[in-house]
C-alpha positions in Angstrom: 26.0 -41.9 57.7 24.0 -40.6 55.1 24.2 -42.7 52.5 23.1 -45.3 55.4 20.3 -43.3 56.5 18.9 -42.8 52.7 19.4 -46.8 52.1 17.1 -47.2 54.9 14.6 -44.7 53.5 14.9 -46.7 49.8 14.3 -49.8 51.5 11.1 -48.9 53.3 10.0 -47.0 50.4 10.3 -50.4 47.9 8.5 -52.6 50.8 6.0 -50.1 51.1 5.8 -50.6 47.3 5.7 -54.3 47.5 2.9 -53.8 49.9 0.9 -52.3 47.3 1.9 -54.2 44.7 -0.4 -57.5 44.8 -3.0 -54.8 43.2 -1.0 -54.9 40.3 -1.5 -58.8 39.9 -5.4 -58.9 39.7 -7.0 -61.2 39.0 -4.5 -63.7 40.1 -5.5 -65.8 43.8 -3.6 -64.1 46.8 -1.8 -67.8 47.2 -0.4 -67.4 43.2 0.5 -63.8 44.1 2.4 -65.3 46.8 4.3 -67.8 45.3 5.4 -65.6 42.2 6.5 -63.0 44.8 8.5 -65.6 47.4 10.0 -67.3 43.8 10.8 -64.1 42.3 12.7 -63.0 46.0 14.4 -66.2 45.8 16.9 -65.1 43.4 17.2 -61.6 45.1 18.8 -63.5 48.4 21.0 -65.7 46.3 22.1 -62.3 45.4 22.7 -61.2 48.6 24.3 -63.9 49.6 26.6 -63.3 47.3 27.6 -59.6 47.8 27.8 -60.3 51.6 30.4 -63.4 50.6 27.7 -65.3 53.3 28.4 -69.0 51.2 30.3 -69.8 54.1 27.6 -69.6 56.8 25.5 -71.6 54.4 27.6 -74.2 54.1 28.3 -74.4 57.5 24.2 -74.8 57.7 24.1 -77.9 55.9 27.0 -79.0 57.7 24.6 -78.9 60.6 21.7 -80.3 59.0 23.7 -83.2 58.3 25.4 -83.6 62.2 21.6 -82.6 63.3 19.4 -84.3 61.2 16.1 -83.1 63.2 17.5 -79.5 63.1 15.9 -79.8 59.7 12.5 -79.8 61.3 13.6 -76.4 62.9 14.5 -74.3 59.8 11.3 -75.8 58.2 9.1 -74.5 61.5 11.1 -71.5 60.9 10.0 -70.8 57.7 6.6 -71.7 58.5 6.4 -69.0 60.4 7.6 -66.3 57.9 5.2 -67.6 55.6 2.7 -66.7 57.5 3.7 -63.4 57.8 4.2 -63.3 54.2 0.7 -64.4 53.2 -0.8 -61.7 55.7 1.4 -59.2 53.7 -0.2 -60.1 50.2 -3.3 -60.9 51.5 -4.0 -57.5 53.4 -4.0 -54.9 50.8 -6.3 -57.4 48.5 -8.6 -57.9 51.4 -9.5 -54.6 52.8 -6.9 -55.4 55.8 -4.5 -53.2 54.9 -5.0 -50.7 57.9 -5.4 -53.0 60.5 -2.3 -55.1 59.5 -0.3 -52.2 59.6 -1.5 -51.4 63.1 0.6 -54.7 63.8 3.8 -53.4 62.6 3.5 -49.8 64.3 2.4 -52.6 67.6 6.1 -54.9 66.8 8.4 -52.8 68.4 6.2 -52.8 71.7 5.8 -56.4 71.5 9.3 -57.3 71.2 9.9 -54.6 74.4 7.3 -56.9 76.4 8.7 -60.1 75.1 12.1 -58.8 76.0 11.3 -58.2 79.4 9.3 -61.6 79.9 11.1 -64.0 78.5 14.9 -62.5 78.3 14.5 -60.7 81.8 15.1 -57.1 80.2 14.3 -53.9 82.3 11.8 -51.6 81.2 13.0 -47.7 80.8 10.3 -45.3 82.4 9.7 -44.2 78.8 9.1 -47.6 77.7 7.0 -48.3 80.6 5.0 -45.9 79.5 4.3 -46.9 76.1 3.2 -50.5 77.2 0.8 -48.6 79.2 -0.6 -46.9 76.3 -0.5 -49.9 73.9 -2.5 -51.8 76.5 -5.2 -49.0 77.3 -5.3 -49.0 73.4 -6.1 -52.6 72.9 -8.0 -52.8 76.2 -10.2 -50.1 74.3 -10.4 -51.9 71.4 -11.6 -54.6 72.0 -14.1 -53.5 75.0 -15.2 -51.2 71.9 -15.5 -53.7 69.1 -15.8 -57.4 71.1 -12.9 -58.4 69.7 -9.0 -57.4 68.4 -8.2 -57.9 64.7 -6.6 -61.0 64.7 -4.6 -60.0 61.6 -3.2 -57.5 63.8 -2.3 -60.0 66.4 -0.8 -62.5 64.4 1.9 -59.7 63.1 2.3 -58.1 66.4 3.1 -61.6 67.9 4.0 -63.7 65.4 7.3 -62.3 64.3 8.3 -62.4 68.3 7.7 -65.8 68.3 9.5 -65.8 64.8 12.6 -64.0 66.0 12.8 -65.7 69.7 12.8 -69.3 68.3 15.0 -68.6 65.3 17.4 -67.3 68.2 16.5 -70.1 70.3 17.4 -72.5 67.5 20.5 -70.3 66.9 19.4 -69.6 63.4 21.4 -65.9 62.9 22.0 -63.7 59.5 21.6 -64.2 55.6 22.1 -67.8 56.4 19.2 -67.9 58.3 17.3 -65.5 56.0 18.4 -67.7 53.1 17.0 -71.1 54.7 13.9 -69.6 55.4 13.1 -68.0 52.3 14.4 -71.4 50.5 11.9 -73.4 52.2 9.0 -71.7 51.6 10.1 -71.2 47.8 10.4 -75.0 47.7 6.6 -75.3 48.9 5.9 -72.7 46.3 7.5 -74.6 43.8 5.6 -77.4 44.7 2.4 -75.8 44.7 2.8 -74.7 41.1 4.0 -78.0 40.0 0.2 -79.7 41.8 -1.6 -76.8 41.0 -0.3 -75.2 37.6 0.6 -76.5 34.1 3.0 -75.1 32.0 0.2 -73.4 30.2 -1.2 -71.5 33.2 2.5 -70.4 34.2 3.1 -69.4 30.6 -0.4 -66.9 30.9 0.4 -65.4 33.7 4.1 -64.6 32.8 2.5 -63.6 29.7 -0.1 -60.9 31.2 1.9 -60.0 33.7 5.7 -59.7 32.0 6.8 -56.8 33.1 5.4 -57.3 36.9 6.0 -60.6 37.9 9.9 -59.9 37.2 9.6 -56.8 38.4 8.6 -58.1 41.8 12.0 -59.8 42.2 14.0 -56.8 41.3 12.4 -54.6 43.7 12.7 -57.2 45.9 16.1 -57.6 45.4 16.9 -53.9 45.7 15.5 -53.2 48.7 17.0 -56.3 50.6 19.9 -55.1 49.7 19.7 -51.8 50.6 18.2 -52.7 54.0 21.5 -54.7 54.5 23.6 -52.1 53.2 21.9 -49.6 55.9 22.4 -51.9 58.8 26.1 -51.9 58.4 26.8 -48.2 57.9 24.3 -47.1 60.5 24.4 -47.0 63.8 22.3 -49.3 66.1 20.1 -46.9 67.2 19.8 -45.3 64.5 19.3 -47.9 62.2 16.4 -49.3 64.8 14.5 -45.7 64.9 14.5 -45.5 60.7 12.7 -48.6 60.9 9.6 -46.9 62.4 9.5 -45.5 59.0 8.0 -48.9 57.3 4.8 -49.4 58.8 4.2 -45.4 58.5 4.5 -46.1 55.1 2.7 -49.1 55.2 -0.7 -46.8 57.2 0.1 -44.4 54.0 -0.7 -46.8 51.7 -3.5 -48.3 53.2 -5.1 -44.8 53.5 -4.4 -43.0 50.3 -4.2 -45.3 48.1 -6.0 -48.3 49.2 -8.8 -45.6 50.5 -9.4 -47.4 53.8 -10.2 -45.5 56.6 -10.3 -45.4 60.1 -14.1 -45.5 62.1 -15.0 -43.3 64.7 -15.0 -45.8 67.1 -11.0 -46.8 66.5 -9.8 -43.7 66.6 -8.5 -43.1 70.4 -7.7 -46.8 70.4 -5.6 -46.6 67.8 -4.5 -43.0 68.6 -3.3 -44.7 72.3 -1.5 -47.7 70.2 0.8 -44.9 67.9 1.2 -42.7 71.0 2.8 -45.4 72.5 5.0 -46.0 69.5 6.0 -42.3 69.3 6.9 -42.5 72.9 9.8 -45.5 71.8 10.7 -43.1 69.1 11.1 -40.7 71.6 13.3 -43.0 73.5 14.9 -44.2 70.3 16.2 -40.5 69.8 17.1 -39.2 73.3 19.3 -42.8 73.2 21.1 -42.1 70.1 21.6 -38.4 71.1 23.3 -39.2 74.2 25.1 -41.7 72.1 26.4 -39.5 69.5 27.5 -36.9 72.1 29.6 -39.7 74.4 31.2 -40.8 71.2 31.8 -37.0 70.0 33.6 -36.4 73.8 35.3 -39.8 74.1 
């Protein structure tokens, strides 16, 4: 369990790294940062793919491209989708956004309790009741205080529901799934560079930036597969309560070293928003205690 535990840690140390690291790649645009990081990651799920022996499940993807022609249109949308979320986490840092794009992450979890209960009929837990109550006090606050809720905040805090619901919708599961998605969006980035770039522009920035560009994939690459590697030695629960520990990381960053700060006037909101999140970790632990002592009596 440990090694699973300190996996999980590695993992949302590097993205917390990767979150930083478009400052790195000054003076580059935030859509060439993004297609250097999404063809440098590229490689890193081939890699996966091939430690978790997943060619398989890709194959039997194609097999149902090819019985389902318009299923194509799905894993396109579908990696639509995680672009988006992937241009919001370059963007961010390089925008002054940081902050209030890692208020969406700590806001995920809730989210995907609300959407759970809406649209798959889940029951809330008293505990989790009470976090949607402060999440919605919190935003209610918000944006009585300011006229409006960061929408880079919303799009994360929603988006990736939507992400997750219709990639189970579509039944569009594991590395095979991961692997589509980040192929698709690396095949638009290749696109991009072959409109946009010459061979001359690609050759400058590989040249200024040799050690980071490559870089990017290897860290990439590393903490993929260390997030992986945690999932299967972990338990559920605890596997879901370490990942709390990314967008912590993620407000870290955006504070200390990105130097933004919170105002005066989104202090309680935000204060409500991570009570309400320490409130699932709460649940998170008190589930994986009583967990860990049936298994211990059984």
């Amino acid at each position: 369990m440990y090694k699973g535990i300190l996996l999980s840690l590695s993992a949302s140390c590097l993205f917390g790294l990767v979150y930083y690291y478009p400052v790195f790649l000054k003076p580059l645009s935030i859509i060439d940062i993004f297609c250097w990081r999404l063809l440098m990651s590229f490689p890193a799920i081939m890699l996966l793919v091939c430690i978790e022996k997943q060619w398989r499940a890709i194959i039997d993807l194609f097999q149902r491209i090819r019985q389902q022609p318009l299923f194509l249109l799905a894993l396109i949308f579908s990696s639509l989708l995680l672009s988006i979320q992937m241009l919001i986490f370059v963007w961010a840092p390089l925008s002054g956004k940081a902050l209030s794009t890692s208020l969406g992450y700590f806001m995920l979890p809730l989210t995907m309790v609300i959407c759970g209960r809406v649209f798959y009929k889940e029951r809330f837990s008293f505990l989790q009741k009470i976090a949607v109550v402060l999440a919605f006090v919190g935003v209610a606050l918000e944006v009585y205080i300011t006229g409006a809720f960061s929408w880079e905040t919303a799009v994360i805090c929603l988006g990736y529901p939507i992400y997750f619901m219709f990639r189970r919708y579509m039944n569009i599961d594991g590395i095979a799934g991961t692997f589509s998605d980040f192929f698709f969006v690396a095949l638009g980035c290749l696109c991009y560079f072959v409109i946009q770039y010459d061979m001359h522009k690609i050759s400058d920035d590989v040249v200024h930036f040799h050690i980071f560009i490559p870089l990017l994939g290897i860290i990439t690459a590393i903490a993929f597969a260390a997030y992986f590697s945690a999932s299967r030695l972990l338990p559920l629960g605890i596997f879901g309560l370490l990942g709390y520990v990314e967008p912590i990381l993620l407000a870290i960053v955006s504070i200390f070293f990105l130097h933004e700060s919170i105002s005066s006037e989104h202090i309680i909101s935000y204060g409500l928003i991570w009570g309400a999140v320490c409130v699932l970790i709460l649940e998170g632990l008190v589930y994986t205690i009583r967990n860990f002592k049936y298994k211990r009596i059984k």
